[in-house]
Every structure is written in structure tokens, then in C-alpha cells.
N, C-alpha and C positions, 0 to 999 in steps of 0.2 A: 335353364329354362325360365321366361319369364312367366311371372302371377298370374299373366293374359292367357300365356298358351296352356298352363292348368288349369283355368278357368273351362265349365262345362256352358257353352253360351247356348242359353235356349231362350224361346220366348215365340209369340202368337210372329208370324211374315206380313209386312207392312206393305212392299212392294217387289216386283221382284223384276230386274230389267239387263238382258245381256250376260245370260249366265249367272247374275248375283242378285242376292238377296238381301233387303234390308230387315232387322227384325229388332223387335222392343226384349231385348236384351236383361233377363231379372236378373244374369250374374253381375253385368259391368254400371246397370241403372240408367243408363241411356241406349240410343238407337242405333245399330251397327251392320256394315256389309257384313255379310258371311256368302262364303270364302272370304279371309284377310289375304287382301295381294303380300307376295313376301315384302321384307323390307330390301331387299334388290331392285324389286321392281319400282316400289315407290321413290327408291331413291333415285335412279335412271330418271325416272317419267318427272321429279318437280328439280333436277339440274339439268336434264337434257332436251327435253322436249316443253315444260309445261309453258313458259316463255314464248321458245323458238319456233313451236307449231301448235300447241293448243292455243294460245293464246296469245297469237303472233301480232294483234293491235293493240295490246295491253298499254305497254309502255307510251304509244302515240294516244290511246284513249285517258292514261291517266292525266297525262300531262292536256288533253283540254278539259279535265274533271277539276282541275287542280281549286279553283275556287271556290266548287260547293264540297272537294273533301278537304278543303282546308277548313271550314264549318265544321264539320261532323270530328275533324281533329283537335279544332279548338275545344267541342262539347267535351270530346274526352279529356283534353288537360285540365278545361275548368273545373273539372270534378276531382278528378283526382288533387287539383293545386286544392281543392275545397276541404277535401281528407286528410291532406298531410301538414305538417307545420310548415311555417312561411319556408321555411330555411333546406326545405329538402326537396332539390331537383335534379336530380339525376335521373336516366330514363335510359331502359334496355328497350329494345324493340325486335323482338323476336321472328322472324319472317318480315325481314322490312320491304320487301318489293321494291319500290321504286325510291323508296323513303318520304313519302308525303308525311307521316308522321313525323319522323324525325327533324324533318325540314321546319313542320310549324311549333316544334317545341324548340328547337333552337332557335326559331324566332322570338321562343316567350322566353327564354333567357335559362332555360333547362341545359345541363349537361348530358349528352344523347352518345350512344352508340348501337348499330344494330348489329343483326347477323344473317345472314338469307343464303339461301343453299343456290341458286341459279347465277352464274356468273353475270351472266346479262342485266339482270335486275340490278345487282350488287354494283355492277360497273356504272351501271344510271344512277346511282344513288353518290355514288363516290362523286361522280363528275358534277354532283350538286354541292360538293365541299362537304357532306357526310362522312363521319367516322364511322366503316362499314367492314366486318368481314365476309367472306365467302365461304359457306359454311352450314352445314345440319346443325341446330340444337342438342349439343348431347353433353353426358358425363364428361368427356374430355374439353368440349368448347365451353364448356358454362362454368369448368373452375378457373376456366384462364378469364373468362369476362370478370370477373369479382361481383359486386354486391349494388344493390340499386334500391333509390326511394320505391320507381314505378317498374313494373315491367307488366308491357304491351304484348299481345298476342293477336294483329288482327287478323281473322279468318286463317287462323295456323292447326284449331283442335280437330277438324271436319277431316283433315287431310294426313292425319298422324296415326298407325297402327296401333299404341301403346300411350293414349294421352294421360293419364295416370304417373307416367314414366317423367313427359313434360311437365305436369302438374308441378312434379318432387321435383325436377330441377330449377324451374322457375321461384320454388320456395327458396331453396340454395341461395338464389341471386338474388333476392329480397332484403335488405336491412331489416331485422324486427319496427315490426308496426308496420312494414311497408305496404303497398298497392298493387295488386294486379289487377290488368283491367283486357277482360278476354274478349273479343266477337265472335259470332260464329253464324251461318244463317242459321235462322229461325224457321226448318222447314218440317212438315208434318201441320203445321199451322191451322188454324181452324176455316180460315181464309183459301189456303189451299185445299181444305178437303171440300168444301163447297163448288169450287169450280172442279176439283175432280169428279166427284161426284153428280153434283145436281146440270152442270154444263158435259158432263161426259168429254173432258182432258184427262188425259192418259199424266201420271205423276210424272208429270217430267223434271222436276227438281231430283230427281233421283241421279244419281250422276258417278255410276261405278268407279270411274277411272280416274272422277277427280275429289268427289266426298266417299270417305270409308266414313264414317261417323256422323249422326244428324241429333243436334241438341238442343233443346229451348230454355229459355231463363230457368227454367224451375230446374230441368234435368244438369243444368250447370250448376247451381246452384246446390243441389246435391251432392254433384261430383267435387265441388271446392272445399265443401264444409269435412268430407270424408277426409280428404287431401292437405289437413291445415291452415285452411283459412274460411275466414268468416264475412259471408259475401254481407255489403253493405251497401247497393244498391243495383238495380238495376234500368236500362232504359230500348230504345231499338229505333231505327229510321224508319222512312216510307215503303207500308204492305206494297209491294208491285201488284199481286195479285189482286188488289183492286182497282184496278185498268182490264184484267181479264174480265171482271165480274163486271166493268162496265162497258162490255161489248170490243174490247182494245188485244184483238188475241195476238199478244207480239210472240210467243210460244212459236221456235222456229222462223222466227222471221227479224229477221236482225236489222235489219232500217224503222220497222216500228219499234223493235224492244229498243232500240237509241232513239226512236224522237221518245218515246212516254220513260225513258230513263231523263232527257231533260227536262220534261214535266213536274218530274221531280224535283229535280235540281233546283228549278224557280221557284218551288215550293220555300224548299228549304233554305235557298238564300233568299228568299223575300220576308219568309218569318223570322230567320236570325238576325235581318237588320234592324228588321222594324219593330218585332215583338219576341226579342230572345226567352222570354220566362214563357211565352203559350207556347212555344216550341217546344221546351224542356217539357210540358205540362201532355203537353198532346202526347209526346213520347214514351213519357212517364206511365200515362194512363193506356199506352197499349202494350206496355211490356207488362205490366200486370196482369193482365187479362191474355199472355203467353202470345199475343199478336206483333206483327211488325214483320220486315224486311229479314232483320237480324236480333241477333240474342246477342245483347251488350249487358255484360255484369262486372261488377267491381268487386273486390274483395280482401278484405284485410290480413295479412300474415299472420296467424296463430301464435302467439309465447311459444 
């Protein structure tokens, strides 16, 4: 039995939609569905379907994304190349999706390998000349990967039964001193509870079948320090929710949430080219303040 299912999970109900509940969790320290879907189901739903039918534009939307997430993935290596000694690039990427990530560190001269549980994804990422397995994150795959300066988590802890479980094995594949560097969204947000609230939107970031787990910079930032490592910085992208707040309700409407998802885009590639340090700065100062799109935290492997 794992630590999770003796765990007595209580805490105040945050929201509650399609049978589950999210609740502020004082055994695990962050935000969690209850009922936990088994891990059958989780596993079926992100190799069988999460690609193929939930997110059957993914692959054609990343690839016209590829520009402004190659931004967002340079932020991520430039920080971490900033953390670690010149001479240490190696890079796991944990749930590589498409491998955008992988793609711009072996542009920047990183040694990369990931691992991604949907054939589909995995196969799009190979045919990009990626070194990719097909694959869950577990005890058995993480001692055959070996050991890595970085390892990458994006948007992998929201969607994991037992991220506690991930935590320990990403330490595993860490070189001492090494780099983890997590995303995850940032929702519960202060941003969100105002449009919930004061505009009466019904929480729709609540998303049963796709987030079990909902974390902000702080609440990660607890859960690394518990887990052997010592978070040393954090940052986040553009709050969406502030398009809702300025009268832009893409909420269920998926031709406006992609025009003010490029909105963003121009944002952020128009400030990386032209003003890379106010971008860092703008971001900087709203993950502080637990605000932004996403919870991006870095964090050092523990002696």
C-alpha cells in the first residue's frame, strides 16, 4: 500500500464538478481530486485517448505554437544553463509530448532524452530526430534512463496520482547538485477567483479527467523541499484569465480562446526579442505574488 492510500485526505472543498471534488488537502499540502481515479484508468486515458480524442489538435496546434514555445523553452534552459556549471548538459524530459523541449535544447547543444507514455506523441517527437521512449515514468523506467544535470517535468505533476512517488524518482535521475525544473498550471489563482466570483464563471479550470492535482509556486515549493530539494527559483507566463477580466470570455469557446491564446504569443515573442530581462522581470514579479498562467519552479537536488 502506498503512503498516499494511508494518507487520511481531509481538508475545506474548493470545488466540486462531475462527481469529484477538489479539496485543500492538510495531509498531502496541496490541492487534490477526491475520488483518486485508479491508476488503470489514468493509465488508459493519457496512452489511449488523451492524444487521440481529448486532445485530437494538440500535435497540429503545437507545431503552429512552435515559435513562441520555443521562448518559453529557451527561459527554461537559460536558467537552468545559469544554475549549473558550464560543462553540465544533459536533459531528461519527462512527459515529452511532442518534444518542443527537447528539440530547443538540442538546439542549445544539451544532451536530451525523454520519455512520454502516448505512442502518438512519442512517435511525433522521434520523427523530429528525438531520442524518445514510449513510456510511464516509473521505478522500472527511471533506473534504465541513468542520471541527468536537468530534469524537465512540463505539466506532468496535475495529471500523476502519487506525485510524491515522481518527485523520489526524478531525484534518482538527478546527478548531485542537479536541476529540476517543474510546471504545472497555476490554478486556484487570485486572478481566477475574481472572475469566478465577482463575474459569476463557474470554476472551469477544474478538469476531473485531466487534472487530479492543482499546485501554485508556493504549494510546489513545499512539496520539493519535503522531497529533497531546495527550490531556487521560481517564474510563470501570461495570466489568461486576464482576457476574461477584460470582457474576452473564451471559456467554452475555442476560436476566441486561440485568437487571445495568440495575443499572448505576440506578447511574449515581441518582449523576448526586444526586451528579454523585462520579460524575465514581469514574470518574476507575478509568480511571486502566486499569479500567472503556470507555476514554474526550479529546484536543487539535496546532498
Amino acid at each position: 500500500m502506498s503512503d498516499r492510500a494511508r494518507m487520511v485526505h481531509e481538508g475545506p472543498t474548493l470545488g466540486s464538478r462531475e462527481g469529484y471534488s477538489v479539496i485543500e488537502c492538510s495531509s498531502c499540502g496541496y490541492r487534490h481530486l477526491m475520488p483518486m481515479p485508479t491508476d488503470k484508468e489514468i493509465e488508459n486515458f493519457y496512452k489511449e485517448e488523451f492524444y487521440q480524442n481529448e486532445r485530437a489538435d494538440y500535435l497540429k496546434e503545437a507545431d503552429e505554437d512552435y515559435r513562441w514555445k520555443r521562448v518559453e523553452m529557451i527561459r527554461r534552459l537559460a536558467k537552468a544553463e545559469e544554475l549549473l556549471p558550464a560543462v553540465s548538459r544533459s536533459a531528461l524530459d519527462v512527459g515529452c509530448g511532442p518534444g518542443d523541449f527537447l528539440a530547443v535544447a538540442k538546439e542549445r547543444g544539451w544532451l536530451v532524452k525523454g520519455i512520454e507514455p502516448s505512442d502518438m506523441a512519442a512517435e511525433h517527437a522521434r520523427g523530429r530526430g528525438l531520442d524518445v521512449d514510449t513510456g510511464f515514468f516509473s521505478a522500472q523506467t527511471a533506473d534504465a534512463l541513468g542520471q541527468y544535470d536537468l530534469v524537465h517535468m512540463g505539466e506532468v505533476l496535475e495529471h500523476v496520482a502519487r506525485p510524491r512517488e515522481v518527485l523520489s524518482l526524478a531525484h534518482k535521475c538527478l546527478k548531485p547538485g542537479g536541476i529540476l525544473c517543474v510546471s504545472t498550471p497555476n490554478d486556484f489563482n487570485g486572478f481566477q477567483k475574481v472572475v469566478a466570483n465577482a463575474l459569476e464563471r463557474p470554476k472551469w479550470w477544474i478538469l476531473p479527467h485531466h487534472h487530479l492535482n492543482y499546485f501554485s509556486c508556493t504549494s510546489l515549493e513545499k512539496l520539493f523541499g519535503e522531497e529533497g530539494f531546495e527550490p531556487v527559483h521560481r517564474t510563470t507566463n501570461f495570466p489568461m484569465e486576464l482576457f476574461l477580466l477584460m470582457g474576452q470570455n473564451y471559456v467554452g469557446n475555442a476560436p476566441l480562446g486561440r485568437e487571445m491564446h495568440g495575443w499572448r504569443k505576440n506578447l511574449d515573442i515581441t518582449l523576448y526579442e526586444d526586451a528579454p530581462e523585462l520579460l524575465e522581470t514581469f514574470y518574476e514579479c507575478l509568480a511571486n505574488a502566486d499569479l500567472g498562467r503556470l507555476a514554474i519552479v526550479f529546484a536543487r537536488k539535496s546532498a
